[in-house]
N, C-alpha and C positions, 0 to 999 in steps of 0.2 A: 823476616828481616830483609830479603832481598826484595822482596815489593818496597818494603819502604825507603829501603839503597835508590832502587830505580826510581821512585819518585821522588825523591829529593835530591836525584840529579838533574830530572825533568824538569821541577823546578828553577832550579840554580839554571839551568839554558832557558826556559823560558821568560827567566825574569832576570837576567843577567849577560848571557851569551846572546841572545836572540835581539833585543834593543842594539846592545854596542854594537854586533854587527850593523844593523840597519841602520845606525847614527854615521857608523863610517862609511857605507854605502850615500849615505845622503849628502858625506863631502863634496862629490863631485858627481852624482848625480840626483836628478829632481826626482821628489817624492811621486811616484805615477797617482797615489792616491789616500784619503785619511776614512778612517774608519767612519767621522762622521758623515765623509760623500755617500757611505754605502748605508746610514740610519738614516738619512731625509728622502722623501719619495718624490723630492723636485727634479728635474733631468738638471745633471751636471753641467755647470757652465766655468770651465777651470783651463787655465795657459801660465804655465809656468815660465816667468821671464827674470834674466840679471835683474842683481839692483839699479845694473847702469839705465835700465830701461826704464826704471819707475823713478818719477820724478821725483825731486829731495824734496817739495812740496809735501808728497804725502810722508816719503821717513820723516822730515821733522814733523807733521801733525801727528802721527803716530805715536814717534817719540813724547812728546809734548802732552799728549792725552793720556797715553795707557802706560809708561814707564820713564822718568824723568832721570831713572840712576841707573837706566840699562847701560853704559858706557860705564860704572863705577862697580855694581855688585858682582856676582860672583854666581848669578840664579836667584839669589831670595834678596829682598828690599827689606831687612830688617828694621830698618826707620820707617816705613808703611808700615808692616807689623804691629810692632808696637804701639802706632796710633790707632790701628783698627782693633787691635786688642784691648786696649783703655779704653776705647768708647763703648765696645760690648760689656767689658764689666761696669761704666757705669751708666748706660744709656740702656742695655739687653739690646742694641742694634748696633749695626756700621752703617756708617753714611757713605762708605765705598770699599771695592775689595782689594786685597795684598795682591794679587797675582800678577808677575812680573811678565815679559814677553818671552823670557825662556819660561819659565813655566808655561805660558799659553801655549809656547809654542811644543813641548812636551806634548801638553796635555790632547792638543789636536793631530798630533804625530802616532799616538798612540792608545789615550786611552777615549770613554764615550761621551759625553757631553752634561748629564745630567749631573747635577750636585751629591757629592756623598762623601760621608769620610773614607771610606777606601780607595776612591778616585782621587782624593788631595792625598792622601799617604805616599799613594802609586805614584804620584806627581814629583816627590822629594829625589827620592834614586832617579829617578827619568830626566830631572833636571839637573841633577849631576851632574851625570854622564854625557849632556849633552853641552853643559858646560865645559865641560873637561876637555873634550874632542872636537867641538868647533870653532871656530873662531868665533865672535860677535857680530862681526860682519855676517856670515853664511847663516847665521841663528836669524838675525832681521832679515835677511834674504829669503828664509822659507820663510817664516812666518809672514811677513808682504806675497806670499805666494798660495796660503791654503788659507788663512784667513778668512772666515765665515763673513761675505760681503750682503748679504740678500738672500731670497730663497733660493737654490741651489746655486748661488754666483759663489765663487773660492778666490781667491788673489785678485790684487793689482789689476791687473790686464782686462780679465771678464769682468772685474766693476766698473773700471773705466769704460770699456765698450757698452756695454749695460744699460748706466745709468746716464753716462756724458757721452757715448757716439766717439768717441775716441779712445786714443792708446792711454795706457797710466803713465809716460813718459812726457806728456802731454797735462798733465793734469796742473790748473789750476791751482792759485792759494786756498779760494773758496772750493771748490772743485774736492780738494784737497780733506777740508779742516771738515765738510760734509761727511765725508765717507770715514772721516777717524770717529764722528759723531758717532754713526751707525753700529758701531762695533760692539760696546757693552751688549747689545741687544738685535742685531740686523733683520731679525724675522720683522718683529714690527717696527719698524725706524726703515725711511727712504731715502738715500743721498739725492736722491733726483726730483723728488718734492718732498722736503723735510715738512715735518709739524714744527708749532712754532716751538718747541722744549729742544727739537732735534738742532734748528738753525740756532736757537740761544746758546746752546753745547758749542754749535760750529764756531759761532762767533766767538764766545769765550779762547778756545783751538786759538784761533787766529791775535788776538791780542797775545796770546801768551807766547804764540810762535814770535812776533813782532819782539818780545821782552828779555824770549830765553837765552842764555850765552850758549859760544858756538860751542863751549863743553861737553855741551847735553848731546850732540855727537861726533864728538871727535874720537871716538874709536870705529866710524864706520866709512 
């Protein structure tokens, strides 16, 4: 009984205490590092900057591409949900996935990269919590910061430097809608010479930025 006392306190810290602390350490300061820098065998290419340094260019393509109601929900996009949910029941496929930018941003905070259901379980508490504790702003602020850009490139800063020879504060519309392109996938996808699938992506990015109201963010 006492081994099991001590492991299900170890637990309850490890999967409880151990996140909230590190969520509120992350308030004011930057993550030194995500478990996926330390799975890829590329040398690190990661500089953590303000939002004020990355240009609105790439938050609204961001925005625009991977979360459309991150200024609205709460961690989960139940209205994505449930379209990717009805299309699996009557397709057996999704033609895209739920994950919001607090979940991404969770899920590269803390847990590994590959697909599984206990990595998406892991993902609901994780996005909580970081729900709960952060602002919105400081959520798109890491996540524009660890961001899987390239092979070993992480955030804003080292993709911009990378792919365009300059800062992300700097970054172009196109510049911009490239690099939100590459994100479903950045291993094979290049902001810096896209295939034509990747620049069709970009391009799409960019009419929709042209279209979207300034709603889409005004919480950041």
């Amino acid at each position: 009984m006492k081994f099991l006392r001590r492991l299900f306190w170890i637990c309850v810290f490890i999967g409880g205490v151990f996140p909230l602390t590190i969520i509120l350490f992350y308030w004011v300061v930057p993550p030194l590092a995500t478990p996926l820098m330390f799975i890829r065998d590329d040398p690190i290419q990661y500089d953590f900057v303000a939002l004020e340094d990355i240009s609105p260019n790439l938050v609204r393509a961001v925005l625009v591409s991977e979360d459309q109601r991150f200024c609205e929900h709460a961690g989960f996009d139940w209205k994505q949900l449930e379209i990717v949910w009805d299309e699996l029941i009557y397709t057996g496929t999704a033609s895209r996935g739920a994950s919001t930018i607090s979940m991404q941003t969770a899920k590269n905070l803390f847990l590994w990269p590959s697909r599984s259901k206990v990595r998406k379980v892991l993902e609901i508490p994780l996005t909580i919590m970081l729900e709960t504790i952060l602002p919105k702003r400081r959520i798109l602020e890491i996540y524009l910061n660890i961001a899987e850009l390239g092979p070993g490139i992480y955030g804003a800063e080292a993709a911009a430097q990378a792919h365009f020879k300059g800062s992300a504060k700097k970054l172009t519309v196109r510049q911009a809608s490239r690099l939100a392109a590459v994100l479903p996938n950045p291993l094979t996808r290049n902001a810096a010479r896209p295939s034509t699938n990747v620049q069709k992506r970009a391009d799409k990015i960019m009419r929709n930025m042209r279209i979207a109201p300034a709603s889409l963010w005004s919480c950041i």
